[in-house]
TORKOL-4160 file (C-alpha; in steps of 0.2 Angstrom, whole numbers, padded with zeros to 4 digits, m for minus):
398
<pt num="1" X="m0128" Y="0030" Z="0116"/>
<pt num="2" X="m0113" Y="0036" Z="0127"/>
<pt num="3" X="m0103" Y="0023" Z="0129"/>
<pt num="4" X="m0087" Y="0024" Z="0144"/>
<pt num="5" X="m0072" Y="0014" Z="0137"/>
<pt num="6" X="m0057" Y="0010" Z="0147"/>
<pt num="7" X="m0040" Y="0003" Z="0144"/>
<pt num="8" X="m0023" Y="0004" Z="0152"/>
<pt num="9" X="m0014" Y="0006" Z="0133"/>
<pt num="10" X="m0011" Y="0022" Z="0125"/>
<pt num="11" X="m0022" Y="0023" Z="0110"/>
<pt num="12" X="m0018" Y="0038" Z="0099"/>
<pt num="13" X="m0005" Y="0038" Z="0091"/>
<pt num="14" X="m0009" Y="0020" Z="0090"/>
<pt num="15" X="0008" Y="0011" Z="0085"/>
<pt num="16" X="0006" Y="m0008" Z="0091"/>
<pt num="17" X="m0008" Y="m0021" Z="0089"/>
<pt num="18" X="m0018" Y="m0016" Z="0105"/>
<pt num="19" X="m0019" Y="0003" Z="0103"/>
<pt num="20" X="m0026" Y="m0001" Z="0086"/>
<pt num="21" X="m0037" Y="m0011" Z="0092"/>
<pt num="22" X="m0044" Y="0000" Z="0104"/>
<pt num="23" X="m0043" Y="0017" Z="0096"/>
<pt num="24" X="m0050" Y="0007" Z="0079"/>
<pt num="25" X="m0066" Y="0002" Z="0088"/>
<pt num="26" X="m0068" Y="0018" Z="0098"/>
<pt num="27" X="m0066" Y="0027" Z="0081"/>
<pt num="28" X="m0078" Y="0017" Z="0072"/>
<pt num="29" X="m0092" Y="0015" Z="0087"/>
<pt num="30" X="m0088" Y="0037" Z="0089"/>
<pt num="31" X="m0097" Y="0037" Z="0073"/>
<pt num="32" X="m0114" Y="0034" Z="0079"/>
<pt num="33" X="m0112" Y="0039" Z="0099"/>
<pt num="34" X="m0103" Y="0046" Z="0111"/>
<pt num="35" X="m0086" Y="0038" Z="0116"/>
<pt num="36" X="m0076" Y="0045" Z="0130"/>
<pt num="37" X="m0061" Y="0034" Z="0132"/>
<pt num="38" X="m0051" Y="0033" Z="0149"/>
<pt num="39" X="m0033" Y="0028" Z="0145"/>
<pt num="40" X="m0021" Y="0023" Z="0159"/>
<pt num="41" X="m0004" Y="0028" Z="0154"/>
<pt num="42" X="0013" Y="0027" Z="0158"/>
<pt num="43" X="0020" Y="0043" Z="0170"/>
<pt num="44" X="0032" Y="0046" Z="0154"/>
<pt num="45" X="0019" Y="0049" Z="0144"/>
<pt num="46" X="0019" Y="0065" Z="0133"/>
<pt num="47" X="0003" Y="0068" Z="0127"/>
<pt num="48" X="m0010" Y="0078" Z="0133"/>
<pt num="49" X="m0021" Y="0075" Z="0147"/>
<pt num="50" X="m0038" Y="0077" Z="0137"/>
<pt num="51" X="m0041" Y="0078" Z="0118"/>
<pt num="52" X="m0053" Y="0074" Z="0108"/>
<pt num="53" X="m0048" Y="0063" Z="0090"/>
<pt num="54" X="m0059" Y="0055" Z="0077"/>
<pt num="55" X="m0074" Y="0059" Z="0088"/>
<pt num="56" X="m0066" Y="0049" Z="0104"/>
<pt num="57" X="m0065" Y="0059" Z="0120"/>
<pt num="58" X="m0047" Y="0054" Z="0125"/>
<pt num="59" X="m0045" Y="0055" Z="0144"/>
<pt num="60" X="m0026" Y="0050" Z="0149"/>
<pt num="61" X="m0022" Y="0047" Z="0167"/>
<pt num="62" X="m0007" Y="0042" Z="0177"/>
<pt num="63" X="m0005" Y="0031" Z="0192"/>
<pt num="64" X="0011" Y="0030" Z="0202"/>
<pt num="65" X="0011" Y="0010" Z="0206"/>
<pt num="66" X="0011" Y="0009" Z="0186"/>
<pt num="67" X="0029" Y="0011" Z="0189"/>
<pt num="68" X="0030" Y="0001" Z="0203"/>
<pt num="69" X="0023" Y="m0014" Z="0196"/>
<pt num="70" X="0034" Y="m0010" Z="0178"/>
<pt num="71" X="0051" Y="m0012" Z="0190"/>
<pt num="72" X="0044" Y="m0027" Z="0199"/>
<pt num="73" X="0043" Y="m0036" Z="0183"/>
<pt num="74" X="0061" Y="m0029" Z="0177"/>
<pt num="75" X="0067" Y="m0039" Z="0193"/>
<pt num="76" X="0056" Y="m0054" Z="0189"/>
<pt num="77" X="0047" Y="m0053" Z="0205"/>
<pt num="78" X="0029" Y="m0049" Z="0199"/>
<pt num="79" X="0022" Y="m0045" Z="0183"/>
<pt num="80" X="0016" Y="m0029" Z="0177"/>
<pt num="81" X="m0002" Y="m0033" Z="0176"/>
<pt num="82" X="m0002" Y="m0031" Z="0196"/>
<pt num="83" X="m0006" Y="m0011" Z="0190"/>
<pt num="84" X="m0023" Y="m0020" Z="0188"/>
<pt num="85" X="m0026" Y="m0019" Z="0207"/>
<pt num="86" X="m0020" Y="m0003" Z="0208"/>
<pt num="87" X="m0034" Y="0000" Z="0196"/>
<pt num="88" X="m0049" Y="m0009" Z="0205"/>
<pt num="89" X="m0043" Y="m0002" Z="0222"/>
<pt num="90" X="m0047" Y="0017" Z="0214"/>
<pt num="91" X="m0063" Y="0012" Z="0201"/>
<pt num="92" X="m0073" Y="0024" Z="0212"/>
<pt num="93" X="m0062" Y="0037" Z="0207"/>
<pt num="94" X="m0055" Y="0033" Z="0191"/>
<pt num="95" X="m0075" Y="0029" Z="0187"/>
<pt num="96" X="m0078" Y="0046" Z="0190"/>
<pt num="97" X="m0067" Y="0055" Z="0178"/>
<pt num="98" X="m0082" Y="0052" Z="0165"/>
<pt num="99" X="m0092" Y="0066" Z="0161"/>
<pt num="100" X="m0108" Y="0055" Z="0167"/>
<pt num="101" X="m0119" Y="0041" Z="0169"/>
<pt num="102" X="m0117" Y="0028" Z="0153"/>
<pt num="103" X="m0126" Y="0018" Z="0143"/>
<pt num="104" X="m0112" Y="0004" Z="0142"/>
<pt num="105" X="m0096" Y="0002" Z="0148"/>
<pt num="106" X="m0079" Y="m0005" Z="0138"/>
<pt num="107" X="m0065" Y="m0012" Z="0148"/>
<pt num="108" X="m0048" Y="m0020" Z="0144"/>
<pt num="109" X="m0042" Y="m0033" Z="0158"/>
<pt num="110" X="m0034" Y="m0022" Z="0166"/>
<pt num="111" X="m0048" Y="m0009" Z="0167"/>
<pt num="112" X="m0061" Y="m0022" Z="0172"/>
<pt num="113" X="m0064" Y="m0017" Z="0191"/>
<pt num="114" X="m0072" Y="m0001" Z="0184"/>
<pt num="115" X="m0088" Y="m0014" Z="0180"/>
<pt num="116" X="m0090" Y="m0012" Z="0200"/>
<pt num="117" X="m0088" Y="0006" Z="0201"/>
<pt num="118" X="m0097" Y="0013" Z="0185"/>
<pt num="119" X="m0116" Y="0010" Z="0184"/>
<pt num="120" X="m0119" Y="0009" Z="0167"/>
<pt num="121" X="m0131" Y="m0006" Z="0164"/>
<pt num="122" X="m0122" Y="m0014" Z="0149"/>
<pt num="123" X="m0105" Y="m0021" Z="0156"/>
<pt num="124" X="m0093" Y="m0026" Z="0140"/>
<pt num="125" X="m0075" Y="m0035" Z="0142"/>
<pt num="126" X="m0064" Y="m0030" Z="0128"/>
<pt num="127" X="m0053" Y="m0046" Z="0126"/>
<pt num="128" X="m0036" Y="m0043" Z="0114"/>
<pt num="129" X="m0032" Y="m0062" Z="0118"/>
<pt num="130" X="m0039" Y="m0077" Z="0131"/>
<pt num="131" X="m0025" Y="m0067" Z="0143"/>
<pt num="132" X="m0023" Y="m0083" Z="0152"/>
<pt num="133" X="m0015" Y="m0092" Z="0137"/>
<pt num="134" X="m0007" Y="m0078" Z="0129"/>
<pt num="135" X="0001" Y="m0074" Z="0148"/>
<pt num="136" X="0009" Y="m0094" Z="0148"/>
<pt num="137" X="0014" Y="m0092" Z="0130"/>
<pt num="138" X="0021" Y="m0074" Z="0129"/>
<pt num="139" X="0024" Y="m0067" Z="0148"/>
<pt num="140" X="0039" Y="m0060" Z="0155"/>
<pt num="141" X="0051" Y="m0071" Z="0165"/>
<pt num="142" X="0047" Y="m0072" Z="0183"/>
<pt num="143" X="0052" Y="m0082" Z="0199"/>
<pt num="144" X="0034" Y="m0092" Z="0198"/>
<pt num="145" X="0025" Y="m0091" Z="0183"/>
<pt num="146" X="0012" Y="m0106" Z="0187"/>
<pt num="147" X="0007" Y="m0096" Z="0200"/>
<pt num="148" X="0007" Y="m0080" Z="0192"/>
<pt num="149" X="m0002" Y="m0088" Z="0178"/>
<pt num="150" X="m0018" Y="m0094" Z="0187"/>
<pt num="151" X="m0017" Y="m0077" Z="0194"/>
<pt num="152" X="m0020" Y="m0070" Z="0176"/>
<pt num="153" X="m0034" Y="m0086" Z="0174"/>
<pt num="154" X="m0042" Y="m0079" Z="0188"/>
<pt num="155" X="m0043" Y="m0060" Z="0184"/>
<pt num="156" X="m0051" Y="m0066" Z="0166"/>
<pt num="157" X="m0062" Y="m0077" Z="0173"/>
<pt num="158" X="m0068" Y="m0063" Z="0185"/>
<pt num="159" X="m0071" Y="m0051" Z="0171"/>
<pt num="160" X="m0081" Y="m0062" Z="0159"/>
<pt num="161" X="m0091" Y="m0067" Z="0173"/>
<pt num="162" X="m0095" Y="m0048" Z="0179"/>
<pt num="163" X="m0097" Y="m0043" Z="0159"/>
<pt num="164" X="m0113" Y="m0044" Z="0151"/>
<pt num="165" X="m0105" Y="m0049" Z="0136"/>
<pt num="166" X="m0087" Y="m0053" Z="0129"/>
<pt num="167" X="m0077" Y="m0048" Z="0114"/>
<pt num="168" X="m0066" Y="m0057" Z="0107"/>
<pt num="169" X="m0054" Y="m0056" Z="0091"/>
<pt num="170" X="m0060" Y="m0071" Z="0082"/>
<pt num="171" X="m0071" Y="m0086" Z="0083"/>
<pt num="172" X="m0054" Y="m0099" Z="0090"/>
<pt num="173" X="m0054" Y="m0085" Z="0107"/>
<pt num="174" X="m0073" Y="m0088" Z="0107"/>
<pt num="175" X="m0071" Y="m0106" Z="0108"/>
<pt num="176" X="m0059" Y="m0106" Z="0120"/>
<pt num="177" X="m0066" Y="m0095" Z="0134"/>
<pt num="178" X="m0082" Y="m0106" Z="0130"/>
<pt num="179" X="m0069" Y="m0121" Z="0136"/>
<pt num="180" X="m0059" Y="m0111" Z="0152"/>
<pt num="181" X="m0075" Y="m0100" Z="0157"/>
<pt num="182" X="m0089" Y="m0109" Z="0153"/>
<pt num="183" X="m0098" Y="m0092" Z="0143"/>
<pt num="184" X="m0112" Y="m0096" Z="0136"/>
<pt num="185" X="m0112" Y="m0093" Z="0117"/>
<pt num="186" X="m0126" Y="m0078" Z="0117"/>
<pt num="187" X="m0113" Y="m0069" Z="0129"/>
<pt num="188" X="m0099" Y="m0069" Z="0118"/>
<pt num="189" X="m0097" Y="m0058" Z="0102"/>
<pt num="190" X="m0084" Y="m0058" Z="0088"/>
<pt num="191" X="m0078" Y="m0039" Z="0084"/>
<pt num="192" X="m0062" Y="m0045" Z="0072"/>
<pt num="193" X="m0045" Y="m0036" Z="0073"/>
<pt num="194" X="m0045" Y="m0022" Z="0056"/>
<pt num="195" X="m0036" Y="m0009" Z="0048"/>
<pt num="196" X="m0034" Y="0011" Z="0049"/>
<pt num="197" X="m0044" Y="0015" Z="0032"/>
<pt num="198" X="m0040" Y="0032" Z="0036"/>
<pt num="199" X="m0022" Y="0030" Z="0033"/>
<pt num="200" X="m0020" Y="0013" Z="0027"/>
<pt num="201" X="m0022" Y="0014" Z="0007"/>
<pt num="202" X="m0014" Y="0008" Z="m0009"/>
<pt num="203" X="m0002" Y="0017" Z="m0022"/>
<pt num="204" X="m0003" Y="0029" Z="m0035"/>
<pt num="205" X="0013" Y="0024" Z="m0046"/>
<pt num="206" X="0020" Y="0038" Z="m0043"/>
<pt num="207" X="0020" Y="0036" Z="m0022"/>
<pt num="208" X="0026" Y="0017" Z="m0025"/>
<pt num="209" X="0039" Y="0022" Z="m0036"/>
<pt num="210" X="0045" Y="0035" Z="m0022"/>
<pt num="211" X="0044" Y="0024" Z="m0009"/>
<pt num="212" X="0056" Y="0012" Z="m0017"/>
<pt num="213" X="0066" Y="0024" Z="m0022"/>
<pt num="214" X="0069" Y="0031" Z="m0005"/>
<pt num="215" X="0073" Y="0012" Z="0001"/>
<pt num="216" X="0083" Y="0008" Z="m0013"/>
<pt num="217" X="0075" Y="m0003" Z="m0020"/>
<pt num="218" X="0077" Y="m0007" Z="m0039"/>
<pt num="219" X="0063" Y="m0009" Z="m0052"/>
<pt num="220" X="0065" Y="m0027" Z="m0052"/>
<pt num="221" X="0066" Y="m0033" Z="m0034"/>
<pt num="222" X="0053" Y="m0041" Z="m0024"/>
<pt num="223" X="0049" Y="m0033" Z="m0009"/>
<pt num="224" X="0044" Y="m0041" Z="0009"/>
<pt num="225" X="0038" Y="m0034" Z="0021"/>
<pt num="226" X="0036" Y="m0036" Z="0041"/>
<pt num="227" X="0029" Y="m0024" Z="0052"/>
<pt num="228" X="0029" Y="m0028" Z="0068"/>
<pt num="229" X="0029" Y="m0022" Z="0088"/>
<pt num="230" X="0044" Y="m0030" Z="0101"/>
<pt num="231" X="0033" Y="m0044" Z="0109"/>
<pt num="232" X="0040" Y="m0062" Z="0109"/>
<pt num="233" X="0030" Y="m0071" Z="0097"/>
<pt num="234" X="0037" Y="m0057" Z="0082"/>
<pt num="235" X="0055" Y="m0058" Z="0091"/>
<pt num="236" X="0053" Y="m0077" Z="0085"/>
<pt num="237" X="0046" Y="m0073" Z="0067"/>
<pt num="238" X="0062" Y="m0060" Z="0064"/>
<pt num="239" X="0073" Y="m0072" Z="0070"/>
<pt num="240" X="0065" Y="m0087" Z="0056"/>
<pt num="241" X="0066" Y="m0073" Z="0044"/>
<pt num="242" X="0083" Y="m0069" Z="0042"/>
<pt num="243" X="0089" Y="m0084" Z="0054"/>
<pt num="244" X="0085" Y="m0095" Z="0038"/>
<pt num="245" X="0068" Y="m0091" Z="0026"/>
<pt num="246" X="0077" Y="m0075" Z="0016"/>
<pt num="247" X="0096" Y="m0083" Z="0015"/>
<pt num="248" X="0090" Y="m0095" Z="0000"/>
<pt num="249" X="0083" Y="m0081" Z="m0008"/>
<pt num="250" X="0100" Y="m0070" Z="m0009"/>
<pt num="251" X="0100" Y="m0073" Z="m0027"/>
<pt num="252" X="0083" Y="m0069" Z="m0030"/>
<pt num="253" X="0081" Y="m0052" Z="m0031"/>
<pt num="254" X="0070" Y="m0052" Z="m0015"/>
<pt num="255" X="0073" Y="m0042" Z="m0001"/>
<pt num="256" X="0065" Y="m0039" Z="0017"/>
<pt num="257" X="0059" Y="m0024" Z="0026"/>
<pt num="258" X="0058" Y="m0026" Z="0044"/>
<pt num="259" X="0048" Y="m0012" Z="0052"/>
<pt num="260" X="0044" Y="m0006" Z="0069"/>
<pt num="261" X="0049" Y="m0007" Z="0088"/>
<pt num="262" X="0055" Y="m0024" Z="0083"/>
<pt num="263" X="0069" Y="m0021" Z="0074"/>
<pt num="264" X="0078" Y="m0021" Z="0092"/>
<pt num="265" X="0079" Y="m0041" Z="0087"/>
<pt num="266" X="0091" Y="m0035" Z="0072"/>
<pt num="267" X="0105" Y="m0027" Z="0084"/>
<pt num="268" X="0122" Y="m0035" Z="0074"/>
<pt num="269" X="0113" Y="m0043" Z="0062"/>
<pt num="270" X="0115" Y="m0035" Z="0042"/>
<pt num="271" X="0114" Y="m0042" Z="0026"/>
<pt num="272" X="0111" Y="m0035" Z="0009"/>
<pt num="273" X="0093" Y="m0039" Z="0008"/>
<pt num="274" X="0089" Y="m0033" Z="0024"/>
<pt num="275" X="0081" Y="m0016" Z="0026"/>
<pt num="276" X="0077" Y="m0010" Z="0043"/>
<pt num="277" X="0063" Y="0005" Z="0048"/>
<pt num="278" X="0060" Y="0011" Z="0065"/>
<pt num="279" X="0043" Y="0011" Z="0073"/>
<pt num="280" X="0032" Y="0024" Z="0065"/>
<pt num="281" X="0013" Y="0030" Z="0068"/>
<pt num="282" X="0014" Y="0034" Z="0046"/>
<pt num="283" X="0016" Y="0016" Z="0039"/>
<pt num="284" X="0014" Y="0022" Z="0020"/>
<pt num="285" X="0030" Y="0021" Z="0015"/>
<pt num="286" X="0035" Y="0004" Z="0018"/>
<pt num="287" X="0018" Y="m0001" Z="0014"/>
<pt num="288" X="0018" Y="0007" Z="m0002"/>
<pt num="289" X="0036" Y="0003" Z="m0006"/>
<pt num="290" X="0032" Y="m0018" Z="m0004"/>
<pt num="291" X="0026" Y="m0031" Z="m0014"/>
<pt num="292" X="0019" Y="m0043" Z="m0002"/>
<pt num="293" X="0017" Y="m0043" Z="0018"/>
<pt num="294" X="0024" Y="m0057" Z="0029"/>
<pt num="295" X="0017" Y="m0064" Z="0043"/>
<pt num="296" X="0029" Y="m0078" Z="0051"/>
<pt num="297" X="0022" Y="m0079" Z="0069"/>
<pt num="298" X="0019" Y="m0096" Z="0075"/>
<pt num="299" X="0013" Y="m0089" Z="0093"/>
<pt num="300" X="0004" Y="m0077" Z="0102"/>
<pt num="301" X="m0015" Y="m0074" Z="0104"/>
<pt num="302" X="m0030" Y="m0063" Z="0100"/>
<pt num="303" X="m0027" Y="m0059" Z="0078"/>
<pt num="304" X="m0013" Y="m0050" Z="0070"/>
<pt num="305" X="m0016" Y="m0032" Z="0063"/>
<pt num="306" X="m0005" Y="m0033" Z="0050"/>
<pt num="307" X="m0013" Y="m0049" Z="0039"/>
<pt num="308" X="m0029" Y="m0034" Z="0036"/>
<pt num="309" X="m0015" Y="m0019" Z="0036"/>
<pt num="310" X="m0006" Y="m0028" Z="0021"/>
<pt num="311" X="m0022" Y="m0031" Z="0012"/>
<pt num="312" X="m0027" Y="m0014" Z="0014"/>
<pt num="313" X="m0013" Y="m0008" Z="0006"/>
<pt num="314" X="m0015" Y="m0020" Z="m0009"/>
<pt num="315" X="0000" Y="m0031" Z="m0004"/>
<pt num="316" X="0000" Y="m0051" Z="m0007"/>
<pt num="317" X="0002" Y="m0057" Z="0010"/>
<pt num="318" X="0010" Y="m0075" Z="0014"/>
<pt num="319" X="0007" Y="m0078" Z="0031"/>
<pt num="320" X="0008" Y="m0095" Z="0044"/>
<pt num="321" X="m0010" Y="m0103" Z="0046"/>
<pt num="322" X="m0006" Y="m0098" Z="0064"/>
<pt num="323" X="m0004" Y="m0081" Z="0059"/>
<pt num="324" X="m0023" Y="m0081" Z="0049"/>
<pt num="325" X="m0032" Y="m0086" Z="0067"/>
<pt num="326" X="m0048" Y="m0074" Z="0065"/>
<pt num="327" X="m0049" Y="m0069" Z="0047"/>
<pt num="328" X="m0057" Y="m0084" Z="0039"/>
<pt num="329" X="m0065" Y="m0071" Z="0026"/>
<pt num="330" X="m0048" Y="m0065" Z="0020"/>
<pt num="331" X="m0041" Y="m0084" Z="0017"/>
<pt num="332" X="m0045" Y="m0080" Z="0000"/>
<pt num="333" X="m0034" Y="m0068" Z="m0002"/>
<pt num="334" X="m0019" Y="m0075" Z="0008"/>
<pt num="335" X="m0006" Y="m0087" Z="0005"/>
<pt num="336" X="m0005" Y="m0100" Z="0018"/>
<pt num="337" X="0010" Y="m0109" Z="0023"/>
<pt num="338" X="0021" Y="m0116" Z="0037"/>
<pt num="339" X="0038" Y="m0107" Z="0040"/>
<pt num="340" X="0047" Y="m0120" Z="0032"/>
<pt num="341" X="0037" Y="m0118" Z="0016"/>
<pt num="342" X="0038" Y="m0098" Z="0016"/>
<pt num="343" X="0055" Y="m0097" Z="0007"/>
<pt num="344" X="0046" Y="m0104" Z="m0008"/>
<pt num="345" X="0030" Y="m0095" Z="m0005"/>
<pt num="346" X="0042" Y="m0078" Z="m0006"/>
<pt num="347" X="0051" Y="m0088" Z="m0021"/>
<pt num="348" X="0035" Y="m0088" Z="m0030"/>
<pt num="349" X="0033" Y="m0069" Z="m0030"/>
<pt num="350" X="0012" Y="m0068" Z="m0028"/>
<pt num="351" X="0002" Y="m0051" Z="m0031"/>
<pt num="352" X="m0011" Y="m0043" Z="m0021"/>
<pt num="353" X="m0027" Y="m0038" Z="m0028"/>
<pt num="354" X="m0019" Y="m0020" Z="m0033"/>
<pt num="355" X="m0004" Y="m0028" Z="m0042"/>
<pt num="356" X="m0017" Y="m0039" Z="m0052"/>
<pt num="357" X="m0030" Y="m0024" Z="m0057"/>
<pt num="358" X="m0043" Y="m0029" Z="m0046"/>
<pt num="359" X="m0054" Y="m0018" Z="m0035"/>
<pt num="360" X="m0052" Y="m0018" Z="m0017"/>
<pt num="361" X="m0062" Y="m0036" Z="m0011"/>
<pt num="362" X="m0077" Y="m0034" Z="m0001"/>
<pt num="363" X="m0069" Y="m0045" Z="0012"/>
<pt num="364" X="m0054" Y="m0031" Z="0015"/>
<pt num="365" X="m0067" Y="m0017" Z="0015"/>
<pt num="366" X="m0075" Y="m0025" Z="0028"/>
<pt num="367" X="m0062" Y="m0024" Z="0039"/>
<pt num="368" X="m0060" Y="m0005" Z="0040"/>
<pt num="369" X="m0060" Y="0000" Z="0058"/>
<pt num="370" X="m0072" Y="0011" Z="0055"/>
<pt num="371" X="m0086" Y="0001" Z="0047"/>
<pt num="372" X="m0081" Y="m0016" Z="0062"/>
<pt num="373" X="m0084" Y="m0002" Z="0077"/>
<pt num="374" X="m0100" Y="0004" Z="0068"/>
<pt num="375" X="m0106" Y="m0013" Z="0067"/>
<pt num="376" X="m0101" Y="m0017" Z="0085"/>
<pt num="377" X="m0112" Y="m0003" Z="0091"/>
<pt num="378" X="m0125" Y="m0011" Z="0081"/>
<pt num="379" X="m0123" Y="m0026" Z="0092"/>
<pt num="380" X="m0123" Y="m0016" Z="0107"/>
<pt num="381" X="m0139" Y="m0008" Z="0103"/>
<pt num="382" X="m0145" Y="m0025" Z="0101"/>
<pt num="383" X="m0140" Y="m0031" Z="0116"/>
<pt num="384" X="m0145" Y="m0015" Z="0127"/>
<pt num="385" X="m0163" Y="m0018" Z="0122"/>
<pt num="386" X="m0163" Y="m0038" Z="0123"/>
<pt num="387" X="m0163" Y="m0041" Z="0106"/>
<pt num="388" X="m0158" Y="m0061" Z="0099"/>
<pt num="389" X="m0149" Y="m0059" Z="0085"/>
<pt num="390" X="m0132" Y="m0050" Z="0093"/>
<pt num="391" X="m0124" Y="m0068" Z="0094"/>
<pt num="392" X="m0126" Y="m0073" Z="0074"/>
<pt num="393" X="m0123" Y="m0054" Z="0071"/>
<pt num="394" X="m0107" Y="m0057" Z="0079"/>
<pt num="395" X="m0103" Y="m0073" Z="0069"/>
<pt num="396" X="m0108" Y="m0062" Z="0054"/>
<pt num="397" X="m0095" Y="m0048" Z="0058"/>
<pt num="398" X="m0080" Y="m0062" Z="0059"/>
């Protein structure tokens, strides 16, 4: 198939939870079929116009209202996803950037007016959250958010009524689009959030012992770790972190990595077991270097990437029940606790899989990036020739 996907993120290098997303399906559905990937990006944006990575055709295109709509939501007047109509207003022509006619198209929220313009006769919404929740729960200030908010209500109910078929993170976002949109089950398809297998492994010995070593760390401390981009929700799971789950554990011989854009959250704030990494596309090092992956988000929708990243490294992973929404398969192999529990959790010092001498779990393989987009071609395939069983294949995939 040659499948049109489009998304106004930038997708390689892929450093926050929805590039990955993107890129990690596009990547793994690239392996079977053509992807070409239209990408609206920000007018500051470096990288080239057209490359080709990982078999995904990488278009990147720039819209001056972008910019426009970014200042109105610095002055609290709109919010940025008003770009969207930018975007409907030229589907004609942004539709035409492909290289030709499609077998199915792909598009982000913000992307979804291309369903009018492109003709490909398999029309696929790529949901990250229910937009409409994680836009009450997570959005910018603004002078009306109530209105604002139906707004965004409106703009996902318009898409999952134009798409042939939705995907969502996990089988909770399924359920409640059911609730809001009334989709019916056969048009809605779990694809769950992953992890980049191609750069997301575990430790020889020697590489963990360098890692620590370049951190600092001492043979017989336990390392945490929380990778994270600057979105509200993690803004709050920093701040329960070191506001008042690590102070108990001074004495402990535990200490905290915080890594990524949201270290902004850290300005004036230092303690000896805190460690702080800026945001990187190479995560191995502070992945290598830590004992166990944390996961105190309490809100937020869609999945967090991290909970399958940790695990793919080998790392134990404690994380809030919030924060396992979609993995059901990994429970297994994650501690689950509420935040006031978590300073014990850490206290307790679990081991992954690697630090117990187990193989990799079937469970963590099977969230690869590259193995979830090869079976969400699969269902794809299914559903462009009218087979029945892409609904429980979708079940099965969660």
């Amino acid at each position: 198939m040659l499948i049109h996907a489009a998304t106004d993120n930038e997708i390689h290098p892929p450093t926050f939870g929805g590039a990955q997303r993107s890129f990690g399906l596009y990547r793994g559905l690239a392996r079977r079929h053509r992807v070409e990937a239209l990408c609206l990006v920000p007018n500051r944006d470096p990288a080239p116009r057209d490359e080709t990575v990982a078999g995904v055709r990488i278009m990147r295109r720039k819209a001056w209202y972008t910019s426009a709509a970014w200042r109105l939501e610095l002055a609290r007047v709109a919010p940025l996803f008003c770009a969207a109509a930018g975007h409907a207003a030229n589907a004609g022509r942004l539709a035409r950037e492909f290289s030709g006619p499609a077998d199915a198209l792909l598009a982000d929220l913000s992307l979804a007016g291309l369903m009018r313009a492109d003709p490909a006769p398999l029309r696929v919404y790529t949901a990250h959250n229910v937009e409409y929740d994680h836009f009450r729960e997570a959005g910018p200030a603004l002078l009306a958010p109530a209105f604002w908010a139906e707004r965004r209500r409106a703009m996902e109910a318009e898409a999952v009524a134009r798409a042939h078929l939705t995907v969502v993170c996990g089988e909770e976002d399924a359920a409640r689009m059911r609730e809001l949109y009334g989709v019916d089950a056969a048009a809605l398809l779990v694809a769950p959030n992953g992890y980049d297998e191609t750069s997301v492994r575990p430790p020889a010995p020697e590489e963990r012992a360098r890692a620590r070593a370049a951190l600092g760390v001492a043979d017989d401390e336990y390392v945490a770790l929380f990778v994270a981009s600057d979105v509200p929700h993690n803004r709050a799971a920093v701040e329960a972190l070191v506001g008042w789950v690590m102070p108990p554990l001074a004495d402990a011989k535990v200490r905290l990595v915080v890594a990524g854009a949201v270290i902004r959250a850290l300005t004036r704030r230092a303690a000896p077991w805190l460690i702080a990494r800026p945001e990187t596309p190479d995560l191995l090092p502070v992945l290598h270097a830590a004992d166990v992956g944390v996961n105190a988000v309490t809100g937020g929708g869609g999945s967090n990437v991290k909970v399958p990243t940790y695990l793919g490294a080998g790392l134990a992973v404690i994380t809030t029940p919030h924060g396992l929404r979609g993995y059901a398969s990994l429970a297994p192999w994650v501690t689950s606790v509420t935040l006031e529990h978590m300073t014990e959790a850490l206290r307790a010092r679990p081991q992954g899989w690697l630090a117990r001498g187990l193989a990799m779990p079937d469970a963590v393989r099977d969230h690869a990036w590259g193995r979830l987009g090869e079976r969400l071609g699969e269902m794809l395939e299914a559903k462009r020739r009218g087979a029945p069983a892409v609904a429980a294949a979708g079940r099965a995939g969660a």
